[in-house]
C-alpha positions as CSV (number, residue, x, y, z in Angstrom):
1,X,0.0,0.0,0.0
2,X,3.2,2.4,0.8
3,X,4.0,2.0,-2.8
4,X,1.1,2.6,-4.3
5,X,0.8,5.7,-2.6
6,X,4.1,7.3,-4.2
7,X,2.9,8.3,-7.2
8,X,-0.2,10.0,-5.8
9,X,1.6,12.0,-3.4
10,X,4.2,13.4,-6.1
11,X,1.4,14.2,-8.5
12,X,-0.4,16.5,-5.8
13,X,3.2,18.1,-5.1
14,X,3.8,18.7,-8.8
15,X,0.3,20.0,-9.5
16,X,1.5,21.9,-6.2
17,X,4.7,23.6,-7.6
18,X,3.1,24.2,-11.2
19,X,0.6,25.9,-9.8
20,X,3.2,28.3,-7.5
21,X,5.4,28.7,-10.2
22,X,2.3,30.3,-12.4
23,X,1.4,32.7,-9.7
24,X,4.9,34.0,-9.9
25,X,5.1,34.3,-12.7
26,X,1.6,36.2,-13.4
27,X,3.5,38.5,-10.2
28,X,6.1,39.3,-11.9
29,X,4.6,40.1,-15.0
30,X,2.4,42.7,-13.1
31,X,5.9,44.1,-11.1
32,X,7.4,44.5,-14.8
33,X,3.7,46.6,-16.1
34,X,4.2,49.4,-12.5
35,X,6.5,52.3,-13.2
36,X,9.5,52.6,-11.5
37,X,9.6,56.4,-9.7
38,X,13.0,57.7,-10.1
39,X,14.7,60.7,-10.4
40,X,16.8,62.4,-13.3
41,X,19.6,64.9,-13.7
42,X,20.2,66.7,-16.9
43,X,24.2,66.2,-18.3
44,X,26.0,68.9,-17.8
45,X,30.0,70.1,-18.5
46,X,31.5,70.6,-15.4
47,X,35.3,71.3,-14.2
48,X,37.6,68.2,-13.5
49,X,40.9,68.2,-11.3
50,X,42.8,65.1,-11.0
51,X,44.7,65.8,-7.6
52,X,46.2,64.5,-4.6
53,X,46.3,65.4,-0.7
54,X,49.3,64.9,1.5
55,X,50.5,66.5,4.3
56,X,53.3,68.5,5.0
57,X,54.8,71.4,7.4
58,X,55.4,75.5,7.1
59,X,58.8,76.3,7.7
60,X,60.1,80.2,8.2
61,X,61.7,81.1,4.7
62,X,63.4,83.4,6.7
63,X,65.4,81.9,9.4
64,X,68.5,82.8,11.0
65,X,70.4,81.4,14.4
66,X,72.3,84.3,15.9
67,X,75.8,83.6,17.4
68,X,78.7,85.3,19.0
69,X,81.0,86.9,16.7
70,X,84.3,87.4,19.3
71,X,85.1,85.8,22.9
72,X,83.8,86.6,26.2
73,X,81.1,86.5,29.1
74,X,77.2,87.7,27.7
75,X,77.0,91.2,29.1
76,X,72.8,91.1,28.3
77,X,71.1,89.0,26.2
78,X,68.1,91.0,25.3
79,X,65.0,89.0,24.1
80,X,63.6,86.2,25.2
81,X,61.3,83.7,23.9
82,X,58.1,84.5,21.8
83,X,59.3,88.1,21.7
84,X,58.8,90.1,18.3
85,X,61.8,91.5,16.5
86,X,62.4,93.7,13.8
87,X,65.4,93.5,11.5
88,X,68.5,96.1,12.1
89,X,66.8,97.6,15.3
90,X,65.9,94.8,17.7
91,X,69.3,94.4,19.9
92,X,69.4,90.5,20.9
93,X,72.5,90.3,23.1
94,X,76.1,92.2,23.7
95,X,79.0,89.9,24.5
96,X,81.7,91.8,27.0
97,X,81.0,95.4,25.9
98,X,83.0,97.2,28.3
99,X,86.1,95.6,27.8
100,X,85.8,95.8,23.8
101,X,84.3,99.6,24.5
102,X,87.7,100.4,26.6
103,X,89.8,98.9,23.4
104,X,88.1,101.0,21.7
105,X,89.4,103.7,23.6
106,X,93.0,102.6,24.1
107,X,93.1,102.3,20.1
108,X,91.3,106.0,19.7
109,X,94.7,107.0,22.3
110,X,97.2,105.1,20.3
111,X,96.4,106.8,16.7
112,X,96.1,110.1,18.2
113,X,99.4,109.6,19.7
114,X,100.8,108.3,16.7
115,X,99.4,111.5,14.6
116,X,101.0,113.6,16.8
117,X,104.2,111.8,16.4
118,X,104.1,112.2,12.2
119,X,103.6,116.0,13.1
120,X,106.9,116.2,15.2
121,X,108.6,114.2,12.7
122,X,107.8,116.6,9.9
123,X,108.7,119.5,12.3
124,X,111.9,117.9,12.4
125,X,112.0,117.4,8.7
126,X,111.4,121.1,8.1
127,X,114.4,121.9,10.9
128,X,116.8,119.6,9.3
129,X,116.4,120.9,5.9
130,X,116.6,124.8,6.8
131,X,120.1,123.5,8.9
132,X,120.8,122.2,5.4
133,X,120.0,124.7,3.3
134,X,122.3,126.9,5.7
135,X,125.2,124.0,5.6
136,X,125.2,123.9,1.7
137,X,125.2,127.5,1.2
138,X,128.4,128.4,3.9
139,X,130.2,125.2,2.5
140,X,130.0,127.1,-1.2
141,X,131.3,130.4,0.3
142,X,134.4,128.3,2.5
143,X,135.2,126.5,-1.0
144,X,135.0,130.0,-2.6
145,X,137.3,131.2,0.1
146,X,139.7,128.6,0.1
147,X,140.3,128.8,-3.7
148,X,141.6,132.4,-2.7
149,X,143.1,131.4,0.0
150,X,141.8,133.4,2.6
151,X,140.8,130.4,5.1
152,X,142.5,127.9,6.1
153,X,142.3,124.0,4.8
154,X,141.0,123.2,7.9
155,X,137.8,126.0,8.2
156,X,136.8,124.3,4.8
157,X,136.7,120.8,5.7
158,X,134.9,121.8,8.9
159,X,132.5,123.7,6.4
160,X,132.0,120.7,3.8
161,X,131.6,118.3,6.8
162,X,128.3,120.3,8.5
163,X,127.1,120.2,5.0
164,X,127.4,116.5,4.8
165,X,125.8,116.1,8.8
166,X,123.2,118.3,8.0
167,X,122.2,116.4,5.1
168,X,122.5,113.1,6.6
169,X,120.4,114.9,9.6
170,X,117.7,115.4,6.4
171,X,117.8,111.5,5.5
172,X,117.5,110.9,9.4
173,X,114.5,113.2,9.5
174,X,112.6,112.0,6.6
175,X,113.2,108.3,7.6
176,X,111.6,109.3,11.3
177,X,108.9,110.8,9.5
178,X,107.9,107.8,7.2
179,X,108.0,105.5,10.3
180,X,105.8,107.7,12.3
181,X,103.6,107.5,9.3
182,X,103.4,103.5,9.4
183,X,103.0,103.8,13.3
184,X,99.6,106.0,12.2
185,X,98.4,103.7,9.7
186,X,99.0,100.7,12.1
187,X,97.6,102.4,14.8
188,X,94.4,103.6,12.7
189,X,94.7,99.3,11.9
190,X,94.0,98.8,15.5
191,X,91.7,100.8,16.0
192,X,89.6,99.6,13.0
193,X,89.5,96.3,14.6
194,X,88.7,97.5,17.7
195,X,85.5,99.6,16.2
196,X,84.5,96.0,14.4
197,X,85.1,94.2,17.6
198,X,83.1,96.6,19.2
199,X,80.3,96.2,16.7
200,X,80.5,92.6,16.7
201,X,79.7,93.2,20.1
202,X,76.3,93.7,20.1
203,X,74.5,92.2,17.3
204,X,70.6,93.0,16.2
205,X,68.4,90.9,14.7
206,X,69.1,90.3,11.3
207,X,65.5,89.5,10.0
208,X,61.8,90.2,10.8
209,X,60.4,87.5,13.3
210,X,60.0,86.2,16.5
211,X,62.2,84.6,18.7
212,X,62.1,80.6,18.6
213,X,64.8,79.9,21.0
214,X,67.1,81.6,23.9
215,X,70.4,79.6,24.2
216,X,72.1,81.2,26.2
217,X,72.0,83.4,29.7
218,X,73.8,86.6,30.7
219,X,77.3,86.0,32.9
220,X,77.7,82.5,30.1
221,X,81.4,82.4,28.4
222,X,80.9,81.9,24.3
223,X,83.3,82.4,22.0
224,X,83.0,82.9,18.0
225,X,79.7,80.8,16.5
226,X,78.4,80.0,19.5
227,X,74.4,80.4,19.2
228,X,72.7,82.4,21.5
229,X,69.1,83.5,19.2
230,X,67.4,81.6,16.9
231,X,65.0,84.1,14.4
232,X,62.5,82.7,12.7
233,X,60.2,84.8,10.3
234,X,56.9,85.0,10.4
235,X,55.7,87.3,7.4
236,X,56.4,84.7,4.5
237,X,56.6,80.7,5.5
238,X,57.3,78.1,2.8
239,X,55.5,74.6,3.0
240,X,57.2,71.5,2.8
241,X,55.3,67.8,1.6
242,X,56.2,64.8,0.0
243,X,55.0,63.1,-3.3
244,X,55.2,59.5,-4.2
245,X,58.1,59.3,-7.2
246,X,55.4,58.6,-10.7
247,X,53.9,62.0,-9.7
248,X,57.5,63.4,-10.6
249,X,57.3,64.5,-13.9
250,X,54.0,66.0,-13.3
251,X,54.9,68.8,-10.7
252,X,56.6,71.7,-12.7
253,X,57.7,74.6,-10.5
254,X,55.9,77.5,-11.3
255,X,53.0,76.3,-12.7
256,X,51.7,73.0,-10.8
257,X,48.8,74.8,-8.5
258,X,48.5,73.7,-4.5
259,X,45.4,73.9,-2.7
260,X,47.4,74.9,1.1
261,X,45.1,74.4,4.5
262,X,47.4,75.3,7.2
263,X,45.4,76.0,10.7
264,X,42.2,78.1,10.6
265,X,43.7,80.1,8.0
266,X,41.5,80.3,4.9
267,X,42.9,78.1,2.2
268,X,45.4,79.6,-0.3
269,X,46.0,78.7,-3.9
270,X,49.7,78.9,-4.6
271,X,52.2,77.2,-7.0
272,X,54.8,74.7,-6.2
273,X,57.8,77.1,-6.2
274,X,60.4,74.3,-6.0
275,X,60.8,70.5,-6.2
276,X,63.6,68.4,-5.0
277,X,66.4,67.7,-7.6
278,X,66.5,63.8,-6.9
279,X,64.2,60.8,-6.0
280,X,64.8,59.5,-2.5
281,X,66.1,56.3,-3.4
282,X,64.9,54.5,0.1
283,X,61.6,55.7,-0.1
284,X,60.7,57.0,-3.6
285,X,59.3,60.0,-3.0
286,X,60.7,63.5,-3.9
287,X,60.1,67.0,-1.5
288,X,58.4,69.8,-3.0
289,X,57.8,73.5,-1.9
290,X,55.1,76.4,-1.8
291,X,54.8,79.5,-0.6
292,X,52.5,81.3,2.2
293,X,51.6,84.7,4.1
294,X,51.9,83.6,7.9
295,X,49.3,84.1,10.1
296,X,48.6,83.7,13.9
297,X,47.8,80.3,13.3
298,X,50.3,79.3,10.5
299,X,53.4,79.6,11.8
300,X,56.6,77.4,11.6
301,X,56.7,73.6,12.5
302,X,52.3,73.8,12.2
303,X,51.5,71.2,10.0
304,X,49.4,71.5,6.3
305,X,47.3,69.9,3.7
306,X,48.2,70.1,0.5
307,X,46.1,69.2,-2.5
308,X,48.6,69.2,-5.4
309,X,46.5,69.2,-8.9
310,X,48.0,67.8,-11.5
311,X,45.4,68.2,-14.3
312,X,42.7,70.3,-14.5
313,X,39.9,70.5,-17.5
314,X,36.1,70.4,-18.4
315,X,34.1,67.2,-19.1
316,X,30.8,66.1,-19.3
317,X,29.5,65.1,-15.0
318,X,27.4,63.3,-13.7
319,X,27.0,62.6,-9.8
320,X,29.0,59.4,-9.2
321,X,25.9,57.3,-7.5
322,X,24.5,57.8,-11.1
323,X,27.2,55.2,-12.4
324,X,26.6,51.4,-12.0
325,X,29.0,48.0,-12.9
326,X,27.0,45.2,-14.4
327,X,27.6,42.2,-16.4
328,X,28.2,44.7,-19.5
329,X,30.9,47.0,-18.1
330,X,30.2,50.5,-16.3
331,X,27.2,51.4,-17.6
332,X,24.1,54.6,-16.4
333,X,20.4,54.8,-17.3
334,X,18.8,57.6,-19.4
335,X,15.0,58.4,-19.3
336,X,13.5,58.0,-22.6
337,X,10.1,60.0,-24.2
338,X,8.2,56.4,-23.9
339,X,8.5,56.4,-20.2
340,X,11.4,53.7,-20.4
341,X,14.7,53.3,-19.2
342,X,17.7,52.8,-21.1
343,X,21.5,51.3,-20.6
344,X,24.0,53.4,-21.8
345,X,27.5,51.9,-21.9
346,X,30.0,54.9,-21.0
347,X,34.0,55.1,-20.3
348,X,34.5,57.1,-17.1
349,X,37.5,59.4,-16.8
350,X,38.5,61.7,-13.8
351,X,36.7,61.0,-10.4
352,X,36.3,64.7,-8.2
353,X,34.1,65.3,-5.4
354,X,31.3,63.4,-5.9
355,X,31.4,63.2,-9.7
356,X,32.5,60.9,-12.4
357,X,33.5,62.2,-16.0
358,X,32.3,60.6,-18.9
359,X,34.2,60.4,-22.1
360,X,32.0,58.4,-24.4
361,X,28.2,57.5,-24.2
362,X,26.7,60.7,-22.9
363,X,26.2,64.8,-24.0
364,X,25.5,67.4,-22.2
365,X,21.6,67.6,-21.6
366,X,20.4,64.0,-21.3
367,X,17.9,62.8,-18.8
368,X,20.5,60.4,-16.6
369,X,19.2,59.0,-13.9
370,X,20.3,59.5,-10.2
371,X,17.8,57.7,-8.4
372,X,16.0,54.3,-8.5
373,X,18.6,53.6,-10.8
374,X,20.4,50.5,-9.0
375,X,16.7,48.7,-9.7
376,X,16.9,49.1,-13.5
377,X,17.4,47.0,-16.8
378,X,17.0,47.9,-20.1
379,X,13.7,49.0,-21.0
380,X,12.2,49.2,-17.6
381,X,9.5,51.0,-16.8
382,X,9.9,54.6,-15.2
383,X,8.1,57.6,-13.8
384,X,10.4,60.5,-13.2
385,X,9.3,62.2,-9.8
């Protein structure tokens, strides 16, 4: 009886399953006759920029670590950290002033002493010579005299030797002179380098800025290039970011644009103003360079976004949710006048902020549709809302 049972059973399931399998099908056939509401988007051209954002840091482009010129104990040091300065006219620190400022003096002494000495010398150029003059003239009278014989041999030879003393006296004069002339000059010597020690004393800040660091306290010994300020500008600031190596050829100083975000400072369109020479071997990338007004937030060692675009141009949009991958490739739907849907195939291009360019399969002005659209085949039925 089991058996003969079988075959009854699985005739009620198949008449069962046909019978299901009918009803879906009449359900589907009445799903495929209701219009789909979506919503369209009329093609337009719109601006594409393919970019990329990294991040770097500002830097002062103006930056300058103050040190000590000439040997000694800090007799002030001036500034101190935070503090503003202003090139030529903020004084940042003196190093043993009084000491250099009583050289000074000493030096002053010395070449006025030596002046004096080249005008005693030439006093006693002018003596010598007038003795001289006198000498040669009496030793022509005596050798006049003699050749009459009216003095003696030996008045004559007394007369030609004062004229040979008094001459040598002249030689001995002018020799004095010329050395008190060199004692000037090396006095004038020393006291030059004096006057530049004395300026090297005190030094003043040598850019616009503010002060990033105090080294150094008043009463410390330093001697020549030892730091004491560190100046770092704050009116221009250059930033500083890596780029992966491909992008290489692609930045050209001077024209590639950078989209800088540094703080709460509005962002600022500049152009890369340098890239490095080489490649890092290690790490492939290469540094490149901007430039920046500071600000009270953007200020050396912040840190910055940049968005460096490396092609810009104008393409036909459409909103990137618009955009589907099926069987067939990439493909979008268009409205059509009979109330259908149809699949376009399209190549995409650049992808920016929430927008995909077409190149092919799409012109400016068709109905593409941007919602509803991940429920649609190829002649669908639609109702744009």
């Amino acid at each position: 009886m089991k058996h003969d049972n079988i075959p009854i059973l699985s005739i009620a399931i198949l008449a069962s399953l046909a019978g299901c399998t009918k009803r879906d099908a009449e359900s589907i056939s009445t799903l495929a006759d209701v219009a789909l509401p979506v919503r369209t988007l009329s093609v337009t051209n719109a601006p594409f920029e393919r970019a990329m954002t990294v991040q770097g840091t500002l830097e002062a482009v103006e930056s300058a670590t103050v040190s000590a010129r000439i040997p000694g104990p800090l007799s002030e040091v001036c500034v101190d950290l935070g503090d503003k300065v202003v090139a030529g006219e903020t004084k940042l620190f003196a190093v043993d002033s009084a000491t250099v400022s009583n050289q000074v003096v000493i030096a002053r002494e010395a070449a006025a002493t030596a002046r004096a000495h080249v005008a005693v010398a030439e006093a006693n150029v002018a003596k010598a010579e007038a003795v001289a003059k006198k000498a040669v003239r009496d030793a022509e009278r005596f050798a006049r005299l003699h050749g009459e014989d009216r003095v003696s041999d030996n008045e004559w030879e007394r007369a030609q030797t004062q004229r040979e003393t008094s001459e040598a006296d002249v030689a001995v004069a002018k020799a004095s002179l010329q050395l008190a002339r060199q004692q000037v000059s090396q006095a004038e010597a020393q006291l030059s380098i004096a006057e530049r020690q004395l300026a090297d004393a005190t030094l003043y800040a040598p850019c616009d800025g503010i002060v990033a660091a105090r080294l150094k306290e008043p009463g410390e010994q330093v001697g020549p290039g030892a730091p004491v300020i560190v100046v770092k500008g704050v009116q221009e600031l250059k930033a500083l970011a890596f780029l992966p190596a491909k992008h290489y050829a692609e930045v050209i100083p001077g024209e590639t644009e950078v989209d800088l975000r540094a703080g709460s400072v509005a962002p600022v369109m500049a152009k890369v103003s340098a890239k490095s020479p080489v490649i890092d071997q290690r790490l492939r990338v290469f540094e490149i360079k901007a430039l920046l007004p500071g600000s009270d937030t953007a200020v050396p060692g912040a840190m910055a976004d940049f968005r460096v675009v490396f092609e810009r141009r104008e393409g036909v949009s459409v909103p990137q949710e618009a955009v589907l991958n099926r069987a067939a490739g990439t493909v979008v739907f268009v409205a059509q006048p009979d109330g259908t849907a149809k699949e376009i195939p399209v190549r995409i291009g650049l992808r920016d902020s929430g927008r995909a360019e077409i190149l092919s399969g799409l012109a400016p002005g068709d109905p593409v549709i941007v919602e509803g659209q991940s429920q649609l085949y190829d002649g669908r039925k639609i109702e744009v809302k």
